[in-house]
N, C-alpha and C positions, 0 to 999 in steps of 0.2 A: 546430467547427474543431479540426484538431492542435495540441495544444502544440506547442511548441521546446522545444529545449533552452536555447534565449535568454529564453524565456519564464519559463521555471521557475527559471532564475538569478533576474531581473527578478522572479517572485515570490518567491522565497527572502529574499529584502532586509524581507520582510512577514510574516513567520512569527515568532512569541513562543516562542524554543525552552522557556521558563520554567513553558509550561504544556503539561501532560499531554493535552490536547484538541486543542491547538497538534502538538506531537509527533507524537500519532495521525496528526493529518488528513495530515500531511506527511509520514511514513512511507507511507501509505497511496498519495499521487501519486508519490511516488518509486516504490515497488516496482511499482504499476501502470504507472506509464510505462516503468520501466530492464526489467520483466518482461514489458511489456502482459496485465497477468493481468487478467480482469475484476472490472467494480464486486460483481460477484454473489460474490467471493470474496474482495473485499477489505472488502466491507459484508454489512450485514443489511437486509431489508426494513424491518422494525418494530424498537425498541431492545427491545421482550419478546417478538419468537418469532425467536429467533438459530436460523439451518439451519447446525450446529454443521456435519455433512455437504459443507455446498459453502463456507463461509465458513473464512477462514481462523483455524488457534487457536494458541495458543502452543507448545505438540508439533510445530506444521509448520514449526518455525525452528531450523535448526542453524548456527550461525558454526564455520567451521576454528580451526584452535589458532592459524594465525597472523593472523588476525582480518581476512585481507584478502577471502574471499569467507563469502553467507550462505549456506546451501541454503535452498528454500522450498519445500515439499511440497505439491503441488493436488492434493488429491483427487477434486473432483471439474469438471466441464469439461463443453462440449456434445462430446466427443465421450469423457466418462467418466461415466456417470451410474450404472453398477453400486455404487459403491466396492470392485470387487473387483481394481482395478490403480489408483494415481498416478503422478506425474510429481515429479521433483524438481530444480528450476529454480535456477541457479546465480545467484548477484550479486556481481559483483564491487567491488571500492572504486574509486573513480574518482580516480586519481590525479592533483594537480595541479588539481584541480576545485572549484570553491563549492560543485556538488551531492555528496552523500554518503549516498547510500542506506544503508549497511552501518554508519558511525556512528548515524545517526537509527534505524537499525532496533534497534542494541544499545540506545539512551537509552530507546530505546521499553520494550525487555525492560525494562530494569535498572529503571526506573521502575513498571515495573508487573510486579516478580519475588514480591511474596505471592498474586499471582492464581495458581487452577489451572489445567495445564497445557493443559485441554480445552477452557478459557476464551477468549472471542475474542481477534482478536492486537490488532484496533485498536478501541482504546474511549477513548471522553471522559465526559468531568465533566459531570454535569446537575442541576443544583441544581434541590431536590422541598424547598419550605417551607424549612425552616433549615438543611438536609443535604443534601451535596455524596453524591451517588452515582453509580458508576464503569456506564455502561452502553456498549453494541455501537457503535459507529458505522454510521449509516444510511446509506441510498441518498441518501437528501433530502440528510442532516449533510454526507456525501463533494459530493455537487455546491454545495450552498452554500459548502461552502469553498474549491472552485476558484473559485467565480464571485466569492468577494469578496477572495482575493488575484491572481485576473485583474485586477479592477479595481484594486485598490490598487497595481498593476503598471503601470496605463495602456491597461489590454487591454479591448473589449468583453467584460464578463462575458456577455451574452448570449449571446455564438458558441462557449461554453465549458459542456462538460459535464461527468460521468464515460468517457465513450464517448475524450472528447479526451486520455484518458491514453493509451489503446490504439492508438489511432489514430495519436497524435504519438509516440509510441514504435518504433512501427513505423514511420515515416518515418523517423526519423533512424537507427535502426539501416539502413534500406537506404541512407541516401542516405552512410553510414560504411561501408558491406559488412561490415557485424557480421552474423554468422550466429549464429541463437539454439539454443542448446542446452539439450534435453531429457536426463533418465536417465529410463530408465524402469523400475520395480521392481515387485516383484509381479503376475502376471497376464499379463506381454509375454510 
């Protein structure tokens, strides 16, 4: 199923901004659903074989000086698989809104600013024995965490995937006549 935008309020009320895994997970359905970018670019298959290539890293995130839009840089896409051209994908802040892509995505940097820059952009906390280590966010991590603040929303988690960011993104930008805007740099 699509999310809503009512939905993602409704889940917003269920997110621990407090924790760096918390942050991730919710940067990651924000920029996916306000970008409809895919799970392939907002996660990793495995948390140790990151495709630095199609996922996104910390170099693919620029905020303007007046911090109201992010750029987001996709490299790569099913209809970019050379990396010999990207797309650079606008976000803006949502005015007047509980949701806030463009804050959560700064808390996100600012929290995780001694990572390098080629580093993936959303990672969580995975406690290994007695130490807390910072790894990729997965495919599996991205859909468990829609599905258990679906539920903590009141929502079947079951009818809620990764796919339902893209998917509910793109509903609401049509049924708002938002038209989505590409740059496209190198290689066009």
């Amino acid at each position: 199923m699509p999310l809503t935008l009512q939905n993602l309020l409704d889940m917003s009320r269920h997110v621990v901004f407090g924790s760096l895994s918390e942050l991730a997970l919710w940067a990651a359905v924000l920029v996916g659903f306000f970008r409809q970018i895919r799970k392939d670019n907002l996660t990793v298959g495995k948390e140790d074989a990151c495709n630095s290539r199609a996922a996104l890293v910390r170099d693919d995130v620029i905020f303007t000086v007046d911090g109201e839009t992010v750029w987001i840089r996709v490299r790569y896409s099913k209809t970019i698989h050379s990396g010999k051209r990207f797309h650079w994908v606008p976000l803006r802040r949502v005015l007047g809104s509980a949701l806030f892509p463009v804050w959560v995505l700064r808390e996100l940097m600012s929290a995780t600013a001694s990572r390098a820059g080629d580093s993936p952009l959303f990672v969580v906390e995975k406690v290994v024995g007695k130490k807390v280590q910072v790894v990729p966010l997965t495919h599996a991590g991205l859909v468990r965490g829609i599905k258990r603040l679906a539920e903590a929303a009141g929502l079947r988690p079951e009818a809620y995937a990764g796919h339902s960011l893209r998917r509910g993104g793109a509903t609401a930008a049509k049924r708002l006549e938002v038209h989505t805007m590409y740059i496209k740099t190198q290689g066009d």
